[in-house]
C-alpha positions as CSV (number, residue, x, y, z in Angstrom):
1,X,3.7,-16.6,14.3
2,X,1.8,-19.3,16.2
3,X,4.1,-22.0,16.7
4,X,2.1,-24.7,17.9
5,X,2.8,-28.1,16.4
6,X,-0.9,-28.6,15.5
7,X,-0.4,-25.4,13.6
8,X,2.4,-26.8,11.2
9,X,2.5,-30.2,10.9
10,X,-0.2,-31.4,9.1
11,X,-1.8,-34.8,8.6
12,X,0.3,-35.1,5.2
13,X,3.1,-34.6,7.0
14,X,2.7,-37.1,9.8
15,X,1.6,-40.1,7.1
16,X,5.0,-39.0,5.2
17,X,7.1,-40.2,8.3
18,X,5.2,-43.2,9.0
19,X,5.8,-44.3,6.0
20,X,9.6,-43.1,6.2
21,X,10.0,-45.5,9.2
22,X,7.6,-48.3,8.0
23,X,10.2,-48.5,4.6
24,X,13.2,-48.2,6.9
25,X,12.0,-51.4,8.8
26,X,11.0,-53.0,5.0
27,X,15.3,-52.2,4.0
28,X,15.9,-54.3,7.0
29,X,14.2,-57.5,6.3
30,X,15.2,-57.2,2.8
31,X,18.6,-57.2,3.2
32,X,18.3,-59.6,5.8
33,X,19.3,-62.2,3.3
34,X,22.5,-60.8,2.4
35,X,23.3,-61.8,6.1
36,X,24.9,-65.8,6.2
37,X,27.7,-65.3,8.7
38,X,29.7,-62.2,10.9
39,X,31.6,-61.1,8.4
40,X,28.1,-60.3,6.6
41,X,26.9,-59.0,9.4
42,X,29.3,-56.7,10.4
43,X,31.2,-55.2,7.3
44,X,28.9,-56.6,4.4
45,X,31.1,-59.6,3.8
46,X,33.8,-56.7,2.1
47,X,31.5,-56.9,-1.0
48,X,29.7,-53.6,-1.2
49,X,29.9,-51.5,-4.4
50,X,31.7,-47.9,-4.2
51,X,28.1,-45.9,-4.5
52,X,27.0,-47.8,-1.4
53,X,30.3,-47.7,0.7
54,X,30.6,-44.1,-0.3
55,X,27.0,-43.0,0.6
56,X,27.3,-45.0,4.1
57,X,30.9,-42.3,4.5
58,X,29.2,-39.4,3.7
59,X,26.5,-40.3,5.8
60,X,28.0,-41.3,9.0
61,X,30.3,-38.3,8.9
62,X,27.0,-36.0,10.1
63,X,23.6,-36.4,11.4
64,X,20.9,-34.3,12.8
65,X,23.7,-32.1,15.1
66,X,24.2,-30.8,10.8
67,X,20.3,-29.3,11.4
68,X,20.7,-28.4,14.7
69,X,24.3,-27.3,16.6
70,X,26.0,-26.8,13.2
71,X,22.9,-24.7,11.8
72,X,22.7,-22.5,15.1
73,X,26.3,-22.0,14.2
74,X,25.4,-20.7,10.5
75,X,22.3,-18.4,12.5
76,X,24.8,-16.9,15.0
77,X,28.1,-16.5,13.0
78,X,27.5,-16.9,9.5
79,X,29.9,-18.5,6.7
80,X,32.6,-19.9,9.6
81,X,30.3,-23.2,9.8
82,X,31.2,-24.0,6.1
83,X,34.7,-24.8,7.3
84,X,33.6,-27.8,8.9
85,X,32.5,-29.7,6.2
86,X,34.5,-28.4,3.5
87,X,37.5,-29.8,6.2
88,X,35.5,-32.9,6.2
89,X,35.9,-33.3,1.9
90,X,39.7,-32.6,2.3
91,X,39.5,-35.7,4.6
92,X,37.8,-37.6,2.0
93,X,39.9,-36.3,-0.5
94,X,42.9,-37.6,1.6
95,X,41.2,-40.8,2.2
96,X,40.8,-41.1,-1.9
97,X,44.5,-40.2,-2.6
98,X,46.3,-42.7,0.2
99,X,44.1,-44.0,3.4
100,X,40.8,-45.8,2.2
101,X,42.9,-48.5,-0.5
102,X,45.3,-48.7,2.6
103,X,41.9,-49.5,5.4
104,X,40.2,-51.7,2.3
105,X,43.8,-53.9,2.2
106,X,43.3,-54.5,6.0
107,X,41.1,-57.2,4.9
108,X,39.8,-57.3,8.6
109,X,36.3,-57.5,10.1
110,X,36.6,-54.8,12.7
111,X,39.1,-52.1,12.6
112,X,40.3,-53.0,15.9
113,X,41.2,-56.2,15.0
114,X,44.3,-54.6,12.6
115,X,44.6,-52.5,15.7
116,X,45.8,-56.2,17.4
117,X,47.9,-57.0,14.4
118,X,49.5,-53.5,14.9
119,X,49.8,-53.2,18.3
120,X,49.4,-56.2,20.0
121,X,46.8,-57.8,22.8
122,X,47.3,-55.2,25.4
123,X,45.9,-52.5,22.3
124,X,43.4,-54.5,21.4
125,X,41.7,-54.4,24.7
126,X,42.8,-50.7,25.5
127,X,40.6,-49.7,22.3
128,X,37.7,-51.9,23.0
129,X,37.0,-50.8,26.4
130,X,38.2,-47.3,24.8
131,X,35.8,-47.3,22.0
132,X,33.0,-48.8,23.2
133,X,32.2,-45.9,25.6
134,X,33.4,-43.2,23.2
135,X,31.1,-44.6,20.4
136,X,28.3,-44.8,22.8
137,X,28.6,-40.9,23.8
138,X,29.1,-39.9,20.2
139,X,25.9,-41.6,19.4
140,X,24.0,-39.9,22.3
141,X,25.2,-36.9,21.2
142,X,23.9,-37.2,17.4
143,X,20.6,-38.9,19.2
144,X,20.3,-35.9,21.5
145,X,20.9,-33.3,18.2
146,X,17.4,-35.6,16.7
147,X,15.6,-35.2,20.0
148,X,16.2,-30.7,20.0
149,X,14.9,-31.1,16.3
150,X,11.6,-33.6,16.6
151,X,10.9,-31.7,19.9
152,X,11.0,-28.2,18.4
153,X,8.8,-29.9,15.2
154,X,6.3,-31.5,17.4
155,X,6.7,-29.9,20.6
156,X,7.5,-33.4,22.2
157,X,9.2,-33.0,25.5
158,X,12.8,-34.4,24.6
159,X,13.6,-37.7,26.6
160,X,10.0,-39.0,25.4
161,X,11.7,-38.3,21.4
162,X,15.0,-39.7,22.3
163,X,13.6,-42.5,23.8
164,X,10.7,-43.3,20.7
165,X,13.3,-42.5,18.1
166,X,16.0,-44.3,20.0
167,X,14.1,-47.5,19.5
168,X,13.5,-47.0,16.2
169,X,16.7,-47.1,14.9
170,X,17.6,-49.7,16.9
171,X,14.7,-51.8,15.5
172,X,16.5,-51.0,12.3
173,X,20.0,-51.9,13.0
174,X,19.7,-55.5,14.7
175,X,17.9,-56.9,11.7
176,X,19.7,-56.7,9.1
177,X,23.2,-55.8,10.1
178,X,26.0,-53.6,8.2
179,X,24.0,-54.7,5.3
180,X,20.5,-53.0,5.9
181,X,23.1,-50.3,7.7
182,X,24.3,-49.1,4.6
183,X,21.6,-49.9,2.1
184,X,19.5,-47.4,4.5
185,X,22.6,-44.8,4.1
186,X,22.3,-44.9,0.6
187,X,18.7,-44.7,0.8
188,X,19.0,-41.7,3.4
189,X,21.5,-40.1,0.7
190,X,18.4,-40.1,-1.8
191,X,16.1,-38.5,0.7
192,X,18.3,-35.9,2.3
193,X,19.2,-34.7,-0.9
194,X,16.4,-33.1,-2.9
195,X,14.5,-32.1,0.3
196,X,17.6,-30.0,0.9
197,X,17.6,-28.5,-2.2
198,X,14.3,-27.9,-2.3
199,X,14.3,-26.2,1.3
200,X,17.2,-24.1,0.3
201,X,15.6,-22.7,-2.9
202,X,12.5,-21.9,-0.7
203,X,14.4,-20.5,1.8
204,X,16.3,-18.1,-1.0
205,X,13.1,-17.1,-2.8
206,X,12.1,-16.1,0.7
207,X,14.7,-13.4,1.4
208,X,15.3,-12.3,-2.5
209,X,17.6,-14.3,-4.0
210,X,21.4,-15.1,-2.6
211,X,22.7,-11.9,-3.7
212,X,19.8,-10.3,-1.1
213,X,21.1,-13.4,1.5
214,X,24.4,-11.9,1.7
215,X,23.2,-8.0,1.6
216,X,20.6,-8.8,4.5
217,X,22.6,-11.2,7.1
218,X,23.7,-8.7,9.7
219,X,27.2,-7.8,8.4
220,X,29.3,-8.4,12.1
221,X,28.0,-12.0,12.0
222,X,28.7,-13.0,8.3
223,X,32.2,-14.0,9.0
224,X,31.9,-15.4,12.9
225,X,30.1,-12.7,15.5
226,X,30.5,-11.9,19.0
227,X,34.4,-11.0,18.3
228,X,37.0,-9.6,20.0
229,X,40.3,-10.9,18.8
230,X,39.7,-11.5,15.0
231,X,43.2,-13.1,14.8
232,X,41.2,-16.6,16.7
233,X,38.8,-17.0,14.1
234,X,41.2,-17.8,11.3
235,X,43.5,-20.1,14.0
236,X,39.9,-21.6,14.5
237,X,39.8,-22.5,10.9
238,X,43.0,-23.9,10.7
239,X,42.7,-26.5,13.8
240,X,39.2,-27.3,12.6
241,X,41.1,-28.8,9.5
242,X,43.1,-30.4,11.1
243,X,40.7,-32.3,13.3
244,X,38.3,-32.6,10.9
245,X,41.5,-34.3,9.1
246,X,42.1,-36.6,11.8
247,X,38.8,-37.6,12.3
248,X,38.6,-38.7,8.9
249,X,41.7,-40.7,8.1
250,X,42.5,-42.7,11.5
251,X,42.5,-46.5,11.6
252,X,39.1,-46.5,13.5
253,X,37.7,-45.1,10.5
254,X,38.8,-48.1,8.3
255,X,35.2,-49.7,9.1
256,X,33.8,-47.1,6.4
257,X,36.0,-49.4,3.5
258,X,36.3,-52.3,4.9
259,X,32.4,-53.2,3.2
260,X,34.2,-52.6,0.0
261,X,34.6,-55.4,-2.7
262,X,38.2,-54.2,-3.3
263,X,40.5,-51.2,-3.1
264,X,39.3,-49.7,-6.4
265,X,35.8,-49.3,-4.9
266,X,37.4,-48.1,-1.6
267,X,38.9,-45.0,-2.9
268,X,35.9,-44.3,-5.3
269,X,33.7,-44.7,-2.3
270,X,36.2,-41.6,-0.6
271,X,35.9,-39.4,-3.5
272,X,31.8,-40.1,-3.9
273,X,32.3,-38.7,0.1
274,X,34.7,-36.0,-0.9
275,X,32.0,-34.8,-3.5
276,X,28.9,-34.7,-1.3
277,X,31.2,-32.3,1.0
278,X,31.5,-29.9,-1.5
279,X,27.7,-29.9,-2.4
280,X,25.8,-30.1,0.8
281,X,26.9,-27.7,3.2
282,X,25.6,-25.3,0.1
283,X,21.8,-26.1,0.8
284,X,22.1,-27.4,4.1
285,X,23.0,-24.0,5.7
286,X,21.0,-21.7,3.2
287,X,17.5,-22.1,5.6
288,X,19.6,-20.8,8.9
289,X,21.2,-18.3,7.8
290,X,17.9,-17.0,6.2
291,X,16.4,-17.5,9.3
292,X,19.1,-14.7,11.0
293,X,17.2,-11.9,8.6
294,X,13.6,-12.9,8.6
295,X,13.3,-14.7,12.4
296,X,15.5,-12.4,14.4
297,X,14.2,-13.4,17.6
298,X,13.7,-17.3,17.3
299,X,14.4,-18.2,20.4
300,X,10.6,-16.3,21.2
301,X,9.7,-18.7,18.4
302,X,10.6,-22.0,20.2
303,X,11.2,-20.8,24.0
304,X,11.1,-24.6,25.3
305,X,14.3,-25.1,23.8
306,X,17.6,-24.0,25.8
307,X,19.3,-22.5,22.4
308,X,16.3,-21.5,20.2
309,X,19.4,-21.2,17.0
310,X,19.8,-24.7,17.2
311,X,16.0,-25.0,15.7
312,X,17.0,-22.3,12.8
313,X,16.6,-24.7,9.7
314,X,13.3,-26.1,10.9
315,X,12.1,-22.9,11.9
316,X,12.5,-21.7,8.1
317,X,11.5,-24.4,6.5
318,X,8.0,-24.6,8.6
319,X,7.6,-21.1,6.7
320,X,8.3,-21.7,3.4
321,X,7.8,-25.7,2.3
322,X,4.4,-26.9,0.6
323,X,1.7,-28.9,2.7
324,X,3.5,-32.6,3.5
325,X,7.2,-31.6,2.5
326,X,7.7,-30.9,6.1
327,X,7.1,-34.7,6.4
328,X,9.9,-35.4,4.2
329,X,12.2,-33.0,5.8
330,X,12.0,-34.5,8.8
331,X,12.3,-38.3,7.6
332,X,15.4,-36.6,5.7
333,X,17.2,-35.0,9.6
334,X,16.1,-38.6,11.0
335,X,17.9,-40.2,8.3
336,X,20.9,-38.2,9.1
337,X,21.3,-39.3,12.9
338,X,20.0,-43.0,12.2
339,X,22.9,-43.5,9.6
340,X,25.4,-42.3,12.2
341,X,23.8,-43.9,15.2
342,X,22.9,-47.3,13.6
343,X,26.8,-47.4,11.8
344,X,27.9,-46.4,15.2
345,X,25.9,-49.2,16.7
346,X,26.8,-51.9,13.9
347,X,30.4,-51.0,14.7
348,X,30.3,-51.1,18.2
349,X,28.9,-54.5,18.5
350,X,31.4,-55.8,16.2
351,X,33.8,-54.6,18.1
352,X,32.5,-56.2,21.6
353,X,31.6,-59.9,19.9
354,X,34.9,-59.9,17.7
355,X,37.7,-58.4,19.7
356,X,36.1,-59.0,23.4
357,X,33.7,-61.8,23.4
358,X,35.4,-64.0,21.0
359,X,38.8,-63.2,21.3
360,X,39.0,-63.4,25.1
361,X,36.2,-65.0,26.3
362,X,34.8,-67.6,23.5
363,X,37.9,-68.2,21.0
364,X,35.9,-71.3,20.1
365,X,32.3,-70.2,19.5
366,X,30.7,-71.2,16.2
367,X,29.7,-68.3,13.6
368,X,25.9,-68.7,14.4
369,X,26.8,-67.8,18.4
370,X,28.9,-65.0,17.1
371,X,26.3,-63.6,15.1
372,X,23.4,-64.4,17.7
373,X,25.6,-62.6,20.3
374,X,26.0,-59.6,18.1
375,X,22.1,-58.9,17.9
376,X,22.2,-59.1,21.7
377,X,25.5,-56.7,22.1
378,X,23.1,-54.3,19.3
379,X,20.3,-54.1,21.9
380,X,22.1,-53.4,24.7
381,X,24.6,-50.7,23.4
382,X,21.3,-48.9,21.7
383,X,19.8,-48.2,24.8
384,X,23.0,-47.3,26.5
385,X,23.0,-44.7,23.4
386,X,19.6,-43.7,24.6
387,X,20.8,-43.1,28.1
388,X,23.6,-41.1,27.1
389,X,21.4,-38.5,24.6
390,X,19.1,-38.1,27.5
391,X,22.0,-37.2,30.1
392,X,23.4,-35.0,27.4
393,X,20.0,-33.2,26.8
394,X,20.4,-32.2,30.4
395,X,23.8,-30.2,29.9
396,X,22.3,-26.5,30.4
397,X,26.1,-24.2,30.0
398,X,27.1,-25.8,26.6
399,X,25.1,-26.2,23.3
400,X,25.4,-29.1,20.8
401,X,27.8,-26.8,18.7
402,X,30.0,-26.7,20.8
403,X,30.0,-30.4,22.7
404,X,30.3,-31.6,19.9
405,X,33.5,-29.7,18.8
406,X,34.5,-30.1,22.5
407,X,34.2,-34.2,22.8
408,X,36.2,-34.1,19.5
409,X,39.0,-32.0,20.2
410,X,39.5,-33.6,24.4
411,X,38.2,-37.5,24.0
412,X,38.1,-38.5,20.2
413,X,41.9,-36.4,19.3
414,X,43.9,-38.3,21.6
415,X,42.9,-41.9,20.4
416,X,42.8,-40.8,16.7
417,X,47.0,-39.7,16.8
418,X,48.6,-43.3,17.4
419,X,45.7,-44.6,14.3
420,X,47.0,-42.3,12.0
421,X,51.0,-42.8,12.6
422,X,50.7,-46.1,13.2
423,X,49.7,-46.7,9.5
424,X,52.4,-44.5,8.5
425,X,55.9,-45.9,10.4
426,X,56.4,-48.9,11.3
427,X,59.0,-48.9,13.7
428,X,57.6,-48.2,17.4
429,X,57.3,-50.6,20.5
430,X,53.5,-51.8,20.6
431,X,53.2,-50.0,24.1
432,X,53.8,-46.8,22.4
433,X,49.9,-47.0,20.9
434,X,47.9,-47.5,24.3
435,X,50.5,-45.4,26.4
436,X,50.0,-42.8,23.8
437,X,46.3,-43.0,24.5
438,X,46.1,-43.0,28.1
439,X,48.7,-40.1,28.7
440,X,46.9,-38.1,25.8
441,X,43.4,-38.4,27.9
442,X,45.1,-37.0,30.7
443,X,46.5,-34.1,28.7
444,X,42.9,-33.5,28.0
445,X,42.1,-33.5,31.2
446,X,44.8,-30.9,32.2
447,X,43.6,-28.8,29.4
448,X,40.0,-28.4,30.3
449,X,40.8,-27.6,33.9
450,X,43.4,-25.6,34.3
451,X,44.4,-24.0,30.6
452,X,41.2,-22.3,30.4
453,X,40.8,-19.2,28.8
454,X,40.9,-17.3,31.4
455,X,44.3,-18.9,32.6
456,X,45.1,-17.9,28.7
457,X,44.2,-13.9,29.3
458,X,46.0,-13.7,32.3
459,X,49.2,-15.2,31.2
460,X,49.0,-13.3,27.9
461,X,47.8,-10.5,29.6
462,X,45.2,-9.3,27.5
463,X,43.2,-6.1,28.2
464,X,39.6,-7.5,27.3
465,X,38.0,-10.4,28.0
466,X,36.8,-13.3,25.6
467,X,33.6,-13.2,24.2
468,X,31.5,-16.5,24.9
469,X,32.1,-17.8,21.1
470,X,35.9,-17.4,21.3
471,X,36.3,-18.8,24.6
472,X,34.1,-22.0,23.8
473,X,36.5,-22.0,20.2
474,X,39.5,-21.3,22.4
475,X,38.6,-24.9,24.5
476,X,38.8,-26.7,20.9
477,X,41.9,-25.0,19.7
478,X,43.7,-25.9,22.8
479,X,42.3,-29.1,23.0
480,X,43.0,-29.8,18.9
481,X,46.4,-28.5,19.1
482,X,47.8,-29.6,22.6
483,X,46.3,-32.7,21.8
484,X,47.8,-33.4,18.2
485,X,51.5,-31.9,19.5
486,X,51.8,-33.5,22.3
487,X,50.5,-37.3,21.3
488,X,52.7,-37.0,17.9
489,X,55.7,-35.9,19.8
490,X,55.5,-39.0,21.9
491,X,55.1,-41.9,19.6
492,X,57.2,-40.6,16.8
493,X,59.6,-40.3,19.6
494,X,59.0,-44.4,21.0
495,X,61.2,-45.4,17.7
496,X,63.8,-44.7,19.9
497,X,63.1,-47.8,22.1
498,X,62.2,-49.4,18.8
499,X,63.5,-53.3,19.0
500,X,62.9,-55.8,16.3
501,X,60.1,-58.5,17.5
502,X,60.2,-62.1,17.8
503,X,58.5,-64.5,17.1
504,X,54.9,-64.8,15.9
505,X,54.7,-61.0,16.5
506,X,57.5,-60.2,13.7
507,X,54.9,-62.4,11.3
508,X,52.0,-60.6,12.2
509,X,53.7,-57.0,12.1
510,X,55.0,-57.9,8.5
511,X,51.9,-59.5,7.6
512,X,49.8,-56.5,8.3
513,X,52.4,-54.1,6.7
514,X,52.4,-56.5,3.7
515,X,48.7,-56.4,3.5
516,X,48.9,-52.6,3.5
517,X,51.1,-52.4,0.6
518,X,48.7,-55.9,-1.3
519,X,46.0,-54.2,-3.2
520,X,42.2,-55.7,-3.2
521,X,41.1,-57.5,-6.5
522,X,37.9,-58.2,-7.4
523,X,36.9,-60.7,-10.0
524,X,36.4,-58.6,-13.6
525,X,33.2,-60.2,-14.0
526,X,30.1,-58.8,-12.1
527,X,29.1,-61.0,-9.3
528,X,25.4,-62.1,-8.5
529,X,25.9,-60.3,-4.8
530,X,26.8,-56.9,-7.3
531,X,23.7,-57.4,-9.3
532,X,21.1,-58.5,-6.2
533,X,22.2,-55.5,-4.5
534,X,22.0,-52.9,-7.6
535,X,18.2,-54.4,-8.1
536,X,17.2,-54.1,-4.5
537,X,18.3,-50.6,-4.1
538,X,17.1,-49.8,-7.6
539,X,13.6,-50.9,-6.9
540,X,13.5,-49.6,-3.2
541,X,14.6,-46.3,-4.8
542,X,11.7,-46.5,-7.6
543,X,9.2,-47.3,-4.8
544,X,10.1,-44.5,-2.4
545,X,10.2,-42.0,-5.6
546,X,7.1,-43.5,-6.7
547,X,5.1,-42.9,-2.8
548,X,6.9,-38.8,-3.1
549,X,5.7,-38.2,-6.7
550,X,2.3,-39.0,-5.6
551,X,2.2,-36.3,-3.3
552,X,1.9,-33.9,-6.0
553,X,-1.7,-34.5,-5.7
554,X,-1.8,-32.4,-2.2
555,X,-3.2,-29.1,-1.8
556,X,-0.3,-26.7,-3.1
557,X,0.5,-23.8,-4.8
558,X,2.2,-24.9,-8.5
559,X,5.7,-24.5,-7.1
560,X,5.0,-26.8,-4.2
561,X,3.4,-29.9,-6.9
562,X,6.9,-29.3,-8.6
563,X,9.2,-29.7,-5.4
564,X,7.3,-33.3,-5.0
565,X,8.2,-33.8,-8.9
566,X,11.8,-33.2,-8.4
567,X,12.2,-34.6,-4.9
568,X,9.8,-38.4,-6.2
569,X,11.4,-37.9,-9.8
570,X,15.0,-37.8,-8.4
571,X,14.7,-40.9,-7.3
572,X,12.8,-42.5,-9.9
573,X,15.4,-42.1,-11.8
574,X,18.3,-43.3,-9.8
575,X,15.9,-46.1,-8.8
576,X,16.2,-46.9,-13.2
577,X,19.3,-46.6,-13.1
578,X,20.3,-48.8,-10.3
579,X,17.7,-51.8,-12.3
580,X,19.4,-51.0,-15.7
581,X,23.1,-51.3,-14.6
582,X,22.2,-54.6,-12.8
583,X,20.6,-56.1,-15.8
584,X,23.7,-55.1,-17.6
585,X,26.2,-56.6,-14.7
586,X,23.9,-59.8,-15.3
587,X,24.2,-60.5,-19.1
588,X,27.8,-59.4,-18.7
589,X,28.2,-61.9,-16.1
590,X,26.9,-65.1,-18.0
591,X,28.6,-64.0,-20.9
């Protein structure tokens, strides 16, 4: 097949993303009302409904790594990449049953700010100067997982993508704050949806149907290839729950309910989540692992890419969608990494202006400086994002599989224990947070160089090496495991030096711990705010349906004018929805 980008991508499918980004940049002036003050600015003023603050989870949870690393994983080893995200809706599902009422009942701005109440000054400033660079790298990894894709699509050379879509987003997420943040997640929900569907039934008609999926993928890869000690894939599976757990249910993570207008909304927001688990990873990885029977040899296909798996979906899905649905696909794996990269970049500056800049250096700054200074801290951490997904698309030994797993299991693990406990018991010394921290880092450290797997073979004494999968899955487990033991084992163990504190630090422990245990009411009676935002997302919807169901005029074959009917009438109809429940909210309100 001749793969060059003029051979593909079609004039349809280049006015499709304009218009994508041109109605991104539209959610962000709209919603720039909604914006008076920080609080609005940075969590939504904790008055977002459940379908929004659930569609802003789900979102942030992935981005275009999901079409990239995690696809390559589905190409090379099958089913195993399903555990991920089904792990991820156990999280959720954990977050419904106990965590996201608790983080809604925080009734904080950032999440760092109950980290003070928890743990005191000396926390607070260990997790901003903590978080800010681990946000930063996590964003530049999603950013660098959007550059592989768009290059491999248009055959861009990457730090020219990363910088151009970089920008973008950023445009995006100074304008209109957590507000435009997580109207454009819901939006992003609505677009990444269908398309996926729709590329996952083309992809199955392709190859025969999903009996003929299962028949065709080469049988030694359909459960995890490249194997020489079966016994690691199913510990793999196991610690991947587990992280995936404590990725999803750590105090950090409170920022995903903290928009919410009460705890009610919280927890529905965490099951909406939960749900969206369950159904996505069923289309999103159909497209790969067709791709592993019909494109054996794809890294041929797309040789300027380092890991030519890591461009599996697209490469299906340039096969099989209609004239201009490529377009939409590709404003759909945008919309993946600018959910997760503007969140990370709304969250981030909150952080900086609210635990940094006005707790330390500005206590008495007026809201307007506050919220000024926020736009400013935006900029500046976006391109530092930038920077960081262009030094990451430099790595040559690891692929984005794997860093990502990797950056989990050795940086994000050992700040995530003392978040979780420290909901959970009450009674530890505030040191035990940050000391916690800083000693688990160090474990990491230890880890990665010196319990490598090959200081694992020798000391088990194994006859045969590992293969290059288990030994970059043997880096996680350790990491996940060592990590998780070793950080529990120390804070639970701090209650020993527990002592009962004094002071205004007894009120603001027992304050926070009362909040925890206060639930969040909302008024019975729809607000305005509930119905302006139902009728703003309910015409956007309509609109963006609307512009997709046009594009049943293209050229196509029948089956192609029908995926633009399902993808443009999806949408319509949530977009009726949305307008119909607000008008309903608004007679029930002046009644």
């Amino acid at each position: 097949m001749d793969t060059a980008p003029d051979k593909f991508v079609t004039a349809y499918d280049y006015t499709v993303v304009g218009f994508y980004f041109v109605f991104m940049v539209v959610i962000g002036f709209v919603f720039r009302s909604f914006v008076n003050n920080t609080s609005d600015y940075f969590r939504g003023g904790g008055k977002m409904k459940w379908w929004m603050a659930g569609s802003s989870a789900f979102m942030v949870q992935f981005s275009a790594w999901t079409f990239t690393g995690a696809a390559s994983k589905a190409y090379s080893d099958g089913t195993l990449i399903f555990v991920i995200f089904f792990a991820n809706a156990l999280g959720f599902l954990a977050n419904y049953l106990y965590f996201a009422g608790k983080f809604r009942q925080l009734r904080v701005i950032t999440p760092v700010q109950a980290m003070r109440e928890r743990f005191g000054k000396t926390a607070e400033q260990v997790f901003t100067w903590l978080q800010l660079p681990i946000g930063t790298l996590y964003a530049g990894i999603w950013l660098n997982g959007l550059g592989v894709f768009f290059s491999a699509v248009f055959g861009f050379d990457i730090e020219t993508t990363i910088w151009a879509t970089g920008l973008v987003v950023l445009a995006l997420s100074v304008t209109g704050g957590s507000w435009a943040v997580v109207a454009s997640d819901f939006m992003q929900v609505l677009v990444l949806m269908p398309i996926s569907i729709v590329a996952a039934a083309f992809s199955l008609r392709e190859v025969g149907g999903i009996g003929q999926l299962v028949e065709q993928f080469p049988s030694d890869r359909l459960f995890g290839g490249d194997t020489v000690y079966p016994a690691l894939i199913w510990i793999w599976v196991i610690v991947i729950v587990i992280k995936q757990f404590a990725s999803t249910n750590n105090m950090m993570d409170a920022s995903r309910y903290l928009c919410a207008k009460d705890t009610k909304h919280a927890r529905k927001a965490a099951l909406l989540a939960a749900s969206l688990f369950v159904i996505g990873p069923l289309v999103w990885f159909i497209p790969p692992m067709t791709s592993a029977i019909l494109i054996p040899d794809i890294g041929a296909m797309f040789p300027q890419l380092k890991n030519g798996s890591e461009a599996a979906y697209v490469a299906m899905c340039i096969q099989v969608l209609p004239a201009g649905m490529l377009g939409l696909l590709m404003s759909g794996i945008f919309a993946a990494t600018m959910s997760s990269m503007d969140s990370g970049l709304n969250r981030n500056a909150g952080i900086f202006i609210k635990n940094f800049y006005h707790s330390a250096l500005r206590p008495h700054a007026s809201d307007k400086e506050l919220l000024f200074a926020g736009k400013i801290a935006s900029t500046v951490f976006g391109i530092l994002i930038i920077l960081a997904g262009i030094k990451f698309s430099q790595l040559k030994d690891i692929g984005l599989f794997d860093l990502m797993l990797q950056f989990g299991a050795l940086v994000a693990i050992p700040t995530q224990v003392p978040l979780i406990w420290g909901i959970i018991v009450k009674k530890t010394p505030d040191w035990a947070c940050w000391v916690t921290i800083v000693l688990g880092l160090c474990v990491s450290f230890l880890v990665k160089k010196f319990i490598t797997p090959e200081f694992i073979q020798t000391t088990l004494n194994l006859a045969e090496d590992f293969s290059r999968r288990e030994a970059a899955d043997l880096t996680t487990i350790l990491g996940v495991v060592i990590n998780l033991a070793f950080g529990s084992a120390f804070f639970l163990s701090t209650t020993r030096f527990y002592k009962e504190p004094t002071g205004s630090r007894s009120t603001e422990i027992n304050e926070l711990f009362r909040k925890l245990d206060t639930e969040v009411v909302s008024e019975e009676k729809p607000s305005a705010l509930d119905q302006s935002q139902g009728k703003a997302l309910g015409l956007l919807s309509a609109i963006y349906g609307g512009f997709i169901f046009l594009l049943m005029a293209l050229p196509n074959p029948p089956s192609g004018r029908l995926a633009f009917a399902f993808c443009g009438g999806s949408l319509l109809a949530i977009g009726w929805g949305l307008w119909q429940a607000a008008n309903k909210e608004g007679k029930h309100a002046s009644s």
